[in-house]
C-alpha positions as CSV (number, residue, x, y, z in Angstrom):
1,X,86.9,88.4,107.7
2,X,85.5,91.4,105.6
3,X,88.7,93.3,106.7
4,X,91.0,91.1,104.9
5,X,89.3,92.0,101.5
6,X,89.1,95.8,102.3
7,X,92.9,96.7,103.4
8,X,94.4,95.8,100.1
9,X,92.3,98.1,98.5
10,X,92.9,101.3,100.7
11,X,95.5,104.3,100.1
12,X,96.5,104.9,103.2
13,X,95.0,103.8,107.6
14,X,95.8,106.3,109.8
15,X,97.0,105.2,112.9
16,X,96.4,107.3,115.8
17,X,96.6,104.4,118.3
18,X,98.9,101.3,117.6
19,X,97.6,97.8,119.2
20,X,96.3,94.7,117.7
21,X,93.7,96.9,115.1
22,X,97.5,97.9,113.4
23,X,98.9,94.7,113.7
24,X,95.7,93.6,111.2
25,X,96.0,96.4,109.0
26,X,99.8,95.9,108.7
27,X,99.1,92.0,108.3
28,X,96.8,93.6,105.1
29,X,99.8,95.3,103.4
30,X,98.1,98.6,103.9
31,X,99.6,101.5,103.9
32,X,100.0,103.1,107.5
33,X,100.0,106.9,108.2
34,X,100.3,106.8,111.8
35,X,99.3,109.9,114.2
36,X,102.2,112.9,114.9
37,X,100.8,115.9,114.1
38,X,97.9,117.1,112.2
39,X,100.5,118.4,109.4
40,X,102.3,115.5,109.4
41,X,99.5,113.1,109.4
42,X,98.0,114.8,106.1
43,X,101.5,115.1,104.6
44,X,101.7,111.3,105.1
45,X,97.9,110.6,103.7
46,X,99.1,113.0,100.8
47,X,102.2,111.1,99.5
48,X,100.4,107.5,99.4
49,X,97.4,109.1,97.4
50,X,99.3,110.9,95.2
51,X,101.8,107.8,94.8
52,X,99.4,104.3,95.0
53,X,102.3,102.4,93.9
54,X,104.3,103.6,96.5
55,X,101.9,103.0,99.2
56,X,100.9,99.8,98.0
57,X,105.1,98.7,98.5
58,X,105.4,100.4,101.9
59,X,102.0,98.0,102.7
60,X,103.8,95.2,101.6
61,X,106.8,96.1,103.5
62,X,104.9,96.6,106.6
63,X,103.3,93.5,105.7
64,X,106.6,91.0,105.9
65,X,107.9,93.0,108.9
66,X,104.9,92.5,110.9
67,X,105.3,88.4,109.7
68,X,108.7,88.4,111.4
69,X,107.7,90.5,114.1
70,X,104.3,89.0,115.0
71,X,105.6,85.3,114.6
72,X,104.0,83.3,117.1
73,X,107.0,81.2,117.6
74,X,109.3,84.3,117.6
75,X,107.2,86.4,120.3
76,X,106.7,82.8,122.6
77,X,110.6,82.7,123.0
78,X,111.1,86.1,123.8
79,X,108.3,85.8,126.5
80,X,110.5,82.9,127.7
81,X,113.5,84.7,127.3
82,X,112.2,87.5,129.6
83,X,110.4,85.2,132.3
84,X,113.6,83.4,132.5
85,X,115.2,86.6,133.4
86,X,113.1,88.2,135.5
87,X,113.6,84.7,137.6
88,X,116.9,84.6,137.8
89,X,117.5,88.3,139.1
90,X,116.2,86.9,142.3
């Protein structure tokens, strides 16, 4: 996926919506500005310009967070874990 060569190489994604498109760019270690207000969104875009080497370790960050909190395995047993609850409040 072209995608996958791009998002390393970006200074910042802002993120007005979340959704699987920021699960992808957070699975790219890029750098995500997401949507509050329009001061606060160019504040955000400002610091990871001025500061690549920042943005490129918040990317990363993101990055192993979204490992653990996308892990297949992880998010099938808390499906389970909620199914099995929901069943047994009846």
């Amino acid at each position: 996926m072209w995608t996958s060569h791009l998002l390393p190489a970006v200074a910042a994604v802002v993120a007005p919506l979340a959704g699987w498109a920021l699960a992808e760019v957070a699975l790219g270690a890029a750098p995500v500005v997401a949507y509050k207000d329009h001061v606060g969104l160019a504040d955000g875009l400002e610091t990871f310009i001025n500061n690549p080497d920042y943005g490129r370790r918040v990317g990363v960050a993101l990055r192993d967070r979204a490992l653990r909190v996308l892990n297949l395995e992880h998010v099938d047993e808390e499906q389970l874990l909620m199914y099995r609850e929901l069943l047994a409040s009846k």
